[in-house]
C-alpha positions as CSV (number, residue, x, y, z in Angstrom):
1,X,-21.8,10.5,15.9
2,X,-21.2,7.1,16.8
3,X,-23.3,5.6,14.3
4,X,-21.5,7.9,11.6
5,X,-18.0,6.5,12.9
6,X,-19.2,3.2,13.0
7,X,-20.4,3.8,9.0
8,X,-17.0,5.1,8.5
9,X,-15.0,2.3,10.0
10,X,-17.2,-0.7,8.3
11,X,-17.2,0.9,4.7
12,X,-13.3,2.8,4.8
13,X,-13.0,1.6,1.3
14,X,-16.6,3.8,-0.2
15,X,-16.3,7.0,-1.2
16,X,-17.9,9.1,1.8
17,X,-18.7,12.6,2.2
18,X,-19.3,14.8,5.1
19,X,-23.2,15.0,3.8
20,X,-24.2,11.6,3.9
21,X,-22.6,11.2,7.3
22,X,-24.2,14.0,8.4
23,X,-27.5,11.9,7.3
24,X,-26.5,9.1,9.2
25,X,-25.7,11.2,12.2
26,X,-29.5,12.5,11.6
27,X,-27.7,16.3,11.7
28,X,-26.8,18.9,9.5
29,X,-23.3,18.7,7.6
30,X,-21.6,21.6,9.1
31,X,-22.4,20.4,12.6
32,X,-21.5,17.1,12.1
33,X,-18.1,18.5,10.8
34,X,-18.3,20.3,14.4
35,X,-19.3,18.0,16.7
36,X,-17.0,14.9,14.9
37,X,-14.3,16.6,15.9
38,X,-14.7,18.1,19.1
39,X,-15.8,14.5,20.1
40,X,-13.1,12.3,18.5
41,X,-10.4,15.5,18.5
42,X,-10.4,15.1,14.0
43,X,-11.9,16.4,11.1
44,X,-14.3,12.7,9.7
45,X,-11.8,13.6,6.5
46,X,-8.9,12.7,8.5
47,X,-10.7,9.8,10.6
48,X,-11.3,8.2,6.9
49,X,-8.0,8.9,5.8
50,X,-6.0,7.6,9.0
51,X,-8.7,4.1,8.6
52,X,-7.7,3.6,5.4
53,X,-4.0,3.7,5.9
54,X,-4.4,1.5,8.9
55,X,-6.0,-1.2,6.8
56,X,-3.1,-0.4,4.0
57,X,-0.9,-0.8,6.7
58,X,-1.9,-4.2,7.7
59,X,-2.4,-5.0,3.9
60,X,1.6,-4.0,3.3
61,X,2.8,-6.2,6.5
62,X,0.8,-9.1,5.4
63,X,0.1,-9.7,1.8
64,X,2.4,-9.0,-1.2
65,X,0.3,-7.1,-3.3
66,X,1.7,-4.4,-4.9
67,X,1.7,-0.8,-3.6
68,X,-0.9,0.5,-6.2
69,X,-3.5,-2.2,-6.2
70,X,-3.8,-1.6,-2.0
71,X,-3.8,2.0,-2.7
72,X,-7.5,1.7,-4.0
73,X,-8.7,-1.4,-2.6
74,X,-8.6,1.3,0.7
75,X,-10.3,3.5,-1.2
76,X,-8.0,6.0,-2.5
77,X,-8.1,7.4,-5.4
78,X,-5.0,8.0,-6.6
79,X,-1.0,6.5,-5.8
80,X,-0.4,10.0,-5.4
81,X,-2.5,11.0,-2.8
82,X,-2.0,7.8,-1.2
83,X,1.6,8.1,-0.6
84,X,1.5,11.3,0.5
85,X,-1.2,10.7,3.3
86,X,0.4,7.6,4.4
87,X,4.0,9.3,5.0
88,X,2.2,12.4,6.9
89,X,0.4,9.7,9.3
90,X,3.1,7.3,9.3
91,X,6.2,8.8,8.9
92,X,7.7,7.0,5.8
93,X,6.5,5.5,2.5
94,X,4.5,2.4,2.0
95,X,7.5,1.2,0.5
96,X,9.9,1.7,3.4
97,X,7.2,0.5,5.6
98,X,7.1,-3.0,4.0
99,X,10.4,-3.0,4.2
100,X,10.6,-2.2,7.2
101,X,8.0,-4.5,8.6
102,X,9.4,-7.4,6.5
103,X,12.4,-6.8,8.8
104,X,10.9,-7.5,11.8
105,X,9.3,-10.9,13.1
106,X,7.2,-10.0,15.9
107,X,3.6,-11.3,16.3
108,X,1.0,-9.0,14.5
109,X,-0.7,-8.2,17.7
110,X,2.6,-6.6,18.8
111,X,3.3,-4.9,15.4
112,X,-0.3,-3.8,15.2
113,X,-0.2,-2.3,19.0
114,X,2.6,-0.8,18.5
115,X,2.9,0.4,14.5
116,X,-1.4,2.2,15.2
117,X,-0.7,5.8,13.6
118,X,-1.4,8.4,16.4
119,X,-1.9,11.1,14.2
């Protein structure tokens, strides 16, 4: 499972499917599905999704690229589905966040300590 989470967290950005981490894992795909998430308490869809909006997250505070162009360098494929997944794990848009963040002028160990999704 580690190895599989460790795969997950180096390429967030690839598309990856519960199959080929099930190959990693060196176990079939519906126990993977099973054991990922009574071991890390989520589905490794929602892992994925909640690593990419981390790294959108620090993308937004720090760079000014635009919305979209972060969107898929995280490796979503579409604005839509994007926005949507980042406002159910962080509680606003990508657009308020950056606002929001721009705001504030605290050290990025502190924002990122403090802004890490829980969900």
């Amino acid at each position: 499972m580690l190895r599989a989470r460790d795969a997950m967290d180096r390429s967030y950005a690839q598309p990856l499917d519960v199959p080929a981490l099930a190959r990693i894992a060196h176990v079939s795909p519906a126990h993977f599905a099973r054991v990922f998430r009574a071991t890390f308490g989520e589905t490794p869809h929602r892992y994925l999704q909640r690593r990419r909006v981390e790294r959108a997250m620090f993308l937004l505070r720090e760079t000014e690229r635009s919305i979209t162009d972060i969107c898929f360098d995280v490796g979503f494929g579409s604005s839509g589905t994007f926005s949507r997944t980042f406002r159910d794990i962080v509680g606003q848009s990508p657009r308020a966040y950056r606002k929001q963040a721009a705001a504030t002028s605290v050290p990025t160990c502190f924002t990122m300590a403090w802004s890490r999704p829980s969900d």
